[in-house]
C-alpha positions, 0 to 999 in steps of 0.5 A: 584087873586082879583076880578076887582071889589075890585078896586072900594072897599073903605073898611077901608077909611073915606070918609068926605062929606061936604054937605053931608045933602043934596040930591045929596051928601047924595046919594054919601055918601050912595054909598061910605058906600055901598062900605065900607067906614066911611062916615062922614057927614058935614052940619048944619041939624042934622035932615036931617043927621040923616034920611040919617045916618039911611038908611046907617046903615040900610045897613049895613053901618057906619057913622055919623054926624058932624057940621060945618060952611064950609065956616069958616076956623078955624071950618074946621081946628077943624073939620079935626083935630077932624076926624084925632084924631078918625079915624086917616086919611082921604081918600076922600073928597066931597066939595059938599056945594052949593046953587043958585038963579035966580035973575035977573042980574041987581037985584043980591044985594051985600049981595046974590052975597057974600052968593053965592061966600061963600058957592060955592066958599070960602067952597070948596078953604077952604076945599081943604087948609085944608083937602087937607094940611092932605092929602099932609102929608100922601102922598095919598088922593082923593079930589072930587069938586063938579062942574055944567053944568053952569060952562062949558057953561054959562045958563041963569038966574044963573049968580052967581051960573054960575060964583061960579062954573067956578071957581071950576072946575079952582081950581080943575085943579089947584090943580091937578096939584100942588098936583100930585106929592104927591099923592093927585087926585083932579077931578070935577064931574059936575051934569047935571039937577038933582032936589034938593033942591037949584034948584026946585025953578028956575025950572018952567013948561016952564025951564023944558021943555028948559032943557028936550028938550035939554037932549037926555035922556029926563029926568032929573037925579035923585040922585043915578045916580052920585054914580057911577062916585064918587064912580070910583073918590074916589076909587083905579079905579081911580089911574091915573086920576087926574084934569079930569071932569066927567060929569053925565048929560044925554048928555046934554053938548053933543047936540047943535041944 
């Protein structure tokens, strides 16, 4: 009899970060090589890749970098058929590309308003179209859209950033529910406060200590603590959950006063 354990196993699977460079994703990607898979890194910073890539294999894991433009549909297109002609398939899919801003509404130009809606919205509705359309053929596939606090309850001073992912956590049930029947999962895992790189900037002395101030743990997140939920949402653990949210914040959603 196999261990309960072997559940949570991704040996044998390609799993496909899309911002996998960065802090909250690289973490992932390291926990889904941890578990065996084949990570494929996807962003533009191959020097970041690389400092990620060398703690994976350093761990005995595999994986490798792979430029791409997600917000650029004939890249991806490229990108997916380029993973499919080496590994032959793809298994899981993180759409974690992501970036914010805190400029005041009134102040939002034109050209922040599009760059936000692109990397926030537009990578993760092309990245579902095109490596969501390889996994409806194969008839199996888990999809992981990265969402936010800010998508559940709207926060102050990220009313772009807010706006961006609400609509993923829509698109993601959307897809669930559309997708169900050939086998494909698609759920939303929804960081609280972790410090990366796209949020230190709005994090000053007196936001700190709103947000700590409304987290019952009292801190913020750090990176490694989202491993657990993507790694239940990428593997067979997970076989019957599909348009779910799982929120990994401290139990901030959870106190009001």
């Amino acid at each position: 009899m196999s261990s309960s354990l072997d559940l949570f196993s991704l040996k044998g699977r390609t799993a496909v970060i899309i911002g996998g460079t960065g802090e909250l994703c690289g973490a992932m990607a390291e926990g889904f090589a941890s578990a065996g898979a084949h990570v494929i890194l996807v962003g533009r910073d191959p020097a970041k890749a690389d400092a990620r890539l060398a703690k994976i294999k350093a761990a005995g894991g595999k994986g490798e970098f792979l430029s791409c433009e997600a917000t650029n549909k004939a890249d991806l297109i490229t990108l997916r058929d380029k993973i499919l002609a080496q590994h032959g398939k793809i298994d899981v899919l993180v759409n974690g590309a992501g970036v914010n801003s805190a400029t005041p509404f009134f102040e939002i130009a034109e050209s922040e308003l599009d760059r936000i809606i692109s990397v926030n919205i537009k990578s993760v509705v092309l990245g579902c179209q095109v490596f969501g359309e390889a996994m409806v053929k194969a008839g199996k596939g888990s999809i992981i859209n990265l969402g936010s606090e800010s998508g559940i309850v709207p926060l102050s001073r990220v009313f772009t950033y807010s706006a961006t992912k609400a609509a993923v956590h829509n698109l993601s049930k959307n897809l669930a529910r559309e997708w169900a029947p050939n086998g494909v999962r698609v759920n939303t895992i929804i960081p609280g406060f972790f410090p990366a790189e796209q949020n230190r900037k709005v994090l000053t002395p007196e936001r700190v200590a709103q947000i700590l101030g409304k987290t019952p743990m009292g801190r913020f997140g750090e990176a490694h603590e989202l491993i657990g939920a993507t790694l239940l949402l990428a593997s067979d653990a997970s076989s019957f959950i599909t348009g779910s949210e799982i929120v990994v914040d401290g139990g901030f959603a959870a106190k009001a006063i």
